[in-house]
N, C-alpha and C positions, 0 to 999 in steps of 0.2 A: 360539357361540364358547366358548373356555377364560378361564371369568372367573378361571381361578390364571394364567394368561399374560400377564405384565407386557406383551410384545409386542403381544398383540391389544388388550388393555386401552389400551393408545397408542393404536391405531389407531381402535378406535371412541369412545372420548373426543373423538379428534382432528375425525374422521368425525364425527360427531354436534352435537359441539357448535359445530365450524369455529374452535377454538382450538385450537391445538399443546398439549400440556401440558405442564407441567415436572414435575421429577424425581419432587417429594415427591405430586404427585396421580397420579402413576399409581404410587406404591408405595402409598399408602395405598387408593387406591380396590381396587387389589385384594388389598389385606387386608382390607378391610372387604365385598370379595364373598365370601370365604372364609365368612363369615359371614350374612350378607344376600342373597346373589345378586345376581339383577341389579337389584335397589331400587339400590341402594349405586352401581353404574354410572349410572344415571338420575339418580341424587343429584346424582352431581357434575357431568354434562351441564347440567342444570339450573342448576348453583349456578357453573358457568363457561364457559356457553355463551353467543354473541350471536344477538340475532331474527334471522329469516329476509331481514327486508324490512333489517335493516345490512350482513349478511352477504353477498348474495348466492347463485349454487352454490357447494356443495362436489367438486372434483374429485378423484380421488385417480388420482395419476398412477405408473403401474409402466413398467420399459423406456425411458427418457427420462433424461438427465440434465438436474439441475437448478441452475441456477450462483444464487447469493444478490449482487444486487449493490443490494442499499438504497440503500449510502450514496452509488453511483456513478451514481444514475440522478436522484438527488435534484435534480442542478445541472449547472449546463453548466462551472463551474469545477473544475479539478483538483487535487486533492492528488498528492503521488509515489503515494500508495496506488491513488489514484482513475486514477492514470493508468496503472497495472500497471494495475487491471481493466478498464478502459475498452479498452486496446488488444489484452490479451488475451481477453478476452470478444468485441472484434470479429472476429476470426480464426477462433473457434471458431465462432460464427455462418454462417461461410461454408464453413467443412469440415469438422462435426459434426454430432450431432443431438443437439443442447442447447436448453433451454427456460430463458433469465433471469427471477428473480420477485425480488419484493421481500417488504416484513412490510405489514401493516395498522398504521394508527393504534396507537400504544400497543405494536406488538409483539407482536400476539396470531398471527397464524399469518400462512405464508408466501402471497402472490397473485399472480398474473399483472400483468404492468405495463399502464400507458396509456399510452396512443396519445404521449402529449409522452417517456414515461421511452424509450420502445423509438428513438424518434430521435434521445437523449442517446449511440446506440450506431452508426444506422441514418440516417443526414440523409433517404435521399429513403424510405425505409417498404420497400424492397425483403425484408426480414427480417422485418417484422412478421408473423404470424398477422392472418388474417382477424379471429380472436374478439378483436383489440388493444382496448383501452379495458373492455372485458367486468368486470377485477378478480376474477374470482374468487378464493376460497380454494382452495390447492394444498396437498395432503398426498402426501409422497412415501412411496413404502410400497417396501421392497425393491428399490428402484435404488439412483439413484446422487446425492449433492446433494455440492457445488462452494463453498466461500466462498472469492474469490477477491480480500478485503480484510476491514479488522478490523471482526468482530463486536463490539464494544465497547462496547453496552447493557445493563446487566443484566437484563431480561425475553428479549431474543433470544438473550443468550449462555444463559439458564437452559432455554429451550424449545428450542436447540442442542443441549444437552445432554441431555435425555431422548430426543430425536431421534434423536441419536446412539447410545445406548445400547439404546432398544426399537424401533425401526421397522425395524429390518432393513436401513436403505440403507448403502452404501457410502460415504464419509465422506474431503473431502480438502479442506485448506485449505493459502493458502500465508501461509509466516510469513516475517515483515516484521522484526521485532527482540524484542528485549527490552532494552529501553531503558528501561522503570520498574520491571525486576530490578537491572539493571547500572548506569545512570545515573539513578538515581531522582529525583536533585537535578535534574535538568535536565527532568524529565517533568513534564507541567501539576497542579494542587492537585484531586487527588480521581480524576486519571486511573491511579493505578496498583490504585485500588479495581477501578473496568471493566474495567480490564486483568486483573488475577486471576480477574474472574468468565469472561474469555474465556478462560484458560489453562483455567479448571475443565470448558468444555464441551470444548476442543480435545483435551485430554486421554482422550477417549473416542473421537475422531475415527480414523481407519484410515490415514492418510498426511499427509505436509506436504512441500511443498514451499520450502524458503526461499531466499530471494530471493541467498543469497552461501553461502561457506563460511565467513564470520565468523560467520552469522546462525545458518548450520548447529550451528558448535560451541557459540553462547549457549543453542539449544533442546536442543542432547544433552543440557547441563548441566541443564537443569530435566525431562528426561525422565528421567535417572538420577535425581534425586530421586524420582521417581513410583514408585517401588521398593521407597519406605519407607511408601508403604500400599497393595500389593500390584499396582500397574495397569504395565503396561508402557510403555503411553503409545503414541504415531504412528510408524511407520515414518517417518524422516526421509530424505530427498534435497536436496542443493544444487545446484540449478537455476539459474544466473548468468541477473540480468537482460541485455536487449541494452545493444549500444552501437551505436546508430543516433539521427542526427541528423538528418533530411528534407532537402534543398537546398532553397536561399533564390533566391527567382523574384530578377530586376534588380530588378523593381519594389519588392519588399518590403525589399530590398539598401537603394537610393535612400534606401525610407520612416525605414528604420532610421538610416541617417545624418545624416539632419536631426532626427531625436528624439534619440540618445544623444550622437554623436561634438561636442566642444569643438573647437571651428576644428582644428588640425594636433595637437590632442594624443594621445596613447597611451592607448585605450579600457581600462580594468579592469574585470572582469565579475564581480559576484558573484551566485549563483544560490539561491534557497532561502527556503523561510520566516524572519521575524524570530522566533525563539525563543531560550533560552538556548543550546539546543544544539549551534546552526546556530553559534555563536561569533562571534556579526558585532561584537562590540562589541571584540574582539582585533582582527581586519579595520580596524574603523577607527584603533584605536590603531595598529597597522604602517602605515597610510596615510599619517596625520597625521607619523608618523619621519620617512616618505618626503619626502614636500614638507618637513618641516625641512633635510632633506639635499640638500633642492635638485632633488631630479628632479619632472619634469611630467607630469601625467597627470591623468585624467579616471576619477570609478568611480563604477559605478551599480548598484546592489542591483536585482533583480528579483526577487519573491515575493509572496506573500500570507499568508493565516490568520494574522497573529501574534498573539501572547499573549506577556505578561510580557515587555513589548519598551517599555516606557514607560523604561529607561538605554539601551538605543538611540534611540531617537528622540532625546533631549535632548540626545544625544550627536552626533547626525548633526545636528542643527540647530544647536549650537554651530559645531558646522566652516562651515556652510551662511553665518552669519552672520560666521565671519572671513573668508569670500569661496573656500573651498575648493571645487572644481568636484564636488563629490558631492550624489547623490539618490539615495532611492528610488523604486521604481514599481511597482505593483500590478497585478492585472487587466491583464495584455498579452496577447494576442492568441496563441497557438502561433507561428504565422505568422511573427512580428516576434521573437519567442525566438530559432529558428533564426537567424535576420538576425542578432541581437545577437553568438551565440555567434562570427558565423564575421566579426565586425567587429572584435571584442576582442583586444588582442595577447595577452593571457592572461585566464583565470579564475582566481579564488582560494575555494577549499570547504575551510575547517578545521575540518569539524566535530568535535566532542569522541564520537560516537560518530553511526553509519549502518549500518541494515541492508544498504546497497548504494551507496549515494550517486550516483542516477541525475544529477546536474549534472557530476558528475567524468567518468563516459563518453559522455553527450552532446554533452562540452564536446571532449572527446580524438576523438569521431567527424567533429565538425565541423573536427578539425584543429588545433585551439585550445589551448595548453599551456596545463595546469592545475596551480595548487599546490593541495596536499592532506594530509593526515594521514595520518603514518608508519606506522599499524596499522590493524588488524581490516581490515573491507572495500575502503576505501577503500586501503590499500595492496595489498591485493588487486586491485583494476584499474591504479592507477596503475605500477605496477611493471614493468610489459609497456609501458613507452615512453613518453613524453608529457609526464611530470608530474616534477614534484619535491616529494620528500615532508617534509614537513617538523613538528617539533613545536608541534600545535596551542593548546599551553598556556602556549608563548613567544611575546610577540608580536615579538620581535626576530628570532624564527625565523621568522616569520612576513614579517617585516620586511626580512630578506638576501635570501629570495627574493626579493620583489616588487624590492629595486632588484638584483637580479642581471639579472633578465626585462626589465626597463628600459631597463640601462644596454649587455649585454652579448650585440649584435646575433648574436654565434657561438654563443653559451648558445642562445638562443630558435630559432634555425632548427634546432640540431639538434634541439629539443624539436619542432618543427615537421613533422619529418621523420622522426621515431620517433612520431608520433601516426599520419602519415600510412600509414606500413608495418605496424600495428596489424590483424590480421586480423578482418573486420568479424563482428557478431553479430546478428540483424535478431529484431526481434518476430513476426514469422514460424516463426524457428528454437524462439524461447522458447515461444510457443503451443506448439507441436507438440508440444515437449520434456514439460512440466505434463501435459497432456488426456495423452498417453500411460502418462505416470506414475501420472493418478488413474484413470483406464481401464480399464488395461492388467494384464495377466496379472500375478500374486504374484509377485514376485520374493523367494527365501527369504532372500536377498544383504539387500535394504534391512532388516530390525529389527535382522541382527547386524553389519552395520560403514554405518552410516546415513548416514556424511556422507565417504566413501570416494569 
């Protein structure tokens, strides 16, 4: 091999010791073969390599794409992120030839999944490889590798990045926001650090897909800065996630109405994690106006993962204890989602910023008029029928709508029936649309009008 070739130098680093390497040991190991030869490659094999017997094989995989879904195979619970790649990943499964891996412990190099991760994708194993449970280490060399959620560790964003820049693969990730660029108040304590280090690898990457044309113009803007030291950055594409909602069996209908709906009153639906951004604490401030003013109604948060939700809660349990008909609930079922969506006279999503805000067109697929926030993505779907947009930062704006939706039976059905005339968009369509993008032949269009 050429020990001056940053690129081989990856690869047998990688190769040899069954750890990816990052940036600064494959610049320096071959600067120090310049000098040393191949002592200096053995050096660092040695000084960052794992035993055989923790390791496993090493396979080094060409001709195969390889999709990264760690975080998505980790749990049977979904994030929005987790469920772009859970439902995109499974599509491609069935009409591509794609290979899912995860990291090892700690993040040292990318493996083949187990038998429990490849079911997180796959219920009855029809998809799995024979070699399933195996784990080995997977080096891709001159294909093609897929992150199809956020990379947001800093050991995997940093062996991303040399990945990216010496092994020769082809390189596509899809982007979800910039929310601890743009709303950095509202992003969790320490999370805009990972997120930088994920901009640092994506940066070298060869495509992205993101998830709106909001999403699209926040990563032009940080791609035009990439300019000011020398990198071009990712051919961009705005790829609109679907608006597909599953139908609700009778049965799950039934279930759902003895869990949420209050004897005859008007079901409120809010959908989404308890975080600052998600704005639930305005949600229930326009609630609380509501029932001052006299109208009836029943609302229930459905979501999980929160963080920095301790003025929510206290706040939701103030109401809970003057006798107001609200709850939250966690961990529901897919299943009973769909039920809830198409029970609810309306939904209410004011988030203060969304890469795409998949409750807003889940809610509008199910038929279900939704209030929503006047900009970036979010009035990017709602805009086409359904919804009323309104200023997330008022809660009285907040507050019109919901007793407009309440009181005013003509308001709501035409919202009812501009959801329903809505041209559908199926996770089917989305898959196809990505794989072809990260795939598919150079287009000289995407790096000079990227979000066109």
């Amino acid at each position: 091999m050429d020990l001056t070739d940053r690129s081989q130098v990856w690869l047998a680093l990688a190769a040899l010791s069954g750890v990816l390497p990052e940036d600064e040991a494959v610049v320096e190991t071959t600067r120090r073969c310049e000098f040393d030869g191949g002592a200096a490659l053995w050096a660092e094999v040695a000084r960052s390599g794992t035993p055989a017997s923790e390791q496993g094989a090493v396979r080094i995989v060409t001709g195969q794409t390889l999709v990264d879904v760690n975080h998505t195979v980790a749990t049977d619970l979904a994030t929005g992120i987790q469920r772009v790649a859970r439902e995109t990943v499974r599509r491609w499964l069935t009409t591509t030839e794609c290979l899912p891996v995860a990291w090892t412990a700690g993040f040292g190099a990318l493996r083949e999944l187990t038998a429990t991760e490849w079911s997180r994708f796959d219920a009855d194993g029809s998809a799995a490889p024979s070699s399933a449970g195996l784990c080995c280490v997977v080096v891709p060399w001159r294909t093609t590798l897929v992150v199809p959620e956020l990379a947001a560790e800093h050991h995997r964003s940093g062996r991303l990045l040399a990945l990216a820049r010496y092994s020769g693969n082809r390189t596509g990730v899809i982007g979800f926001d910039c929310v601890p660029l743009t709303s950095a108040e509202t992003a969790a304590e320490g999370f805009a650090s990972v997120f930088f280090g994920n901009l640092a690898a994506v940066r070298h990457f060869d495509r992205m897909a993101t998830i709106s044309h909001a999403a699209a113009v926040e990563y032009e803007g940080w791609r035009r800065m990439l300019g000011a030291i020398g990198l071009p950055g990712p051919s961009i594409r705005a790829i609109s996630l679907p608006e597909e909602a599953p139908e609700a069996s009778p049965g799950d209908l039934a279930e759902a109405r003895t869990r949420f709906l209050v004897g005859t009153l008007p079901f409120v639906l809010v959908v989404g994690s308890h975080e600052p951004r998600k704005n639930h604490l305005a949600v229930l401030f326009a609630a609380e106006l509501r029932w001052r003013a006299g109208d009836e109604f029943s609302l229930t948060f459905i979501g999980g993962n929160s963080w920095a939700s301790e003025s929510f809660e206290r706040a939701l349990a103030a109401l809970q204890r003057a006798g107001r008909p609200v709850e939250s609930v966690s961990r529901l079922p897919d299943r009973m989602l769909w039920a809830a969506y198409r029970l609810a006279r309306f939904t209410v999503f004011p988030s203060l910023n969304e890469g795409f805000g998949l409750p807003v067109a889940e809610s509008l697929a199910a038929g279900t008029p939704v209030i929503t926030s006047r900009y970036g993505s979010m009035r990017e779907i709602g805009e086409r029928g359904g919804a009323v947009l309104v200023d997330p930062r008022s809660e009285h704006d907040i507050a019109t709508a919901m007793g407009s939706l309440l009181r005013d039976d003509e308001v709501h059905a035409g919202l009812v029936a501009a959801a329903a005339s809505r041209s559908p968009r199926s996770w089917d369509d989305y898959a196809a649309e990505v794989w072809e993008f990260f795939t598919g032949p150079v287009d000289p269009s995407d790096q000079a009008s990227p979000v066109a």
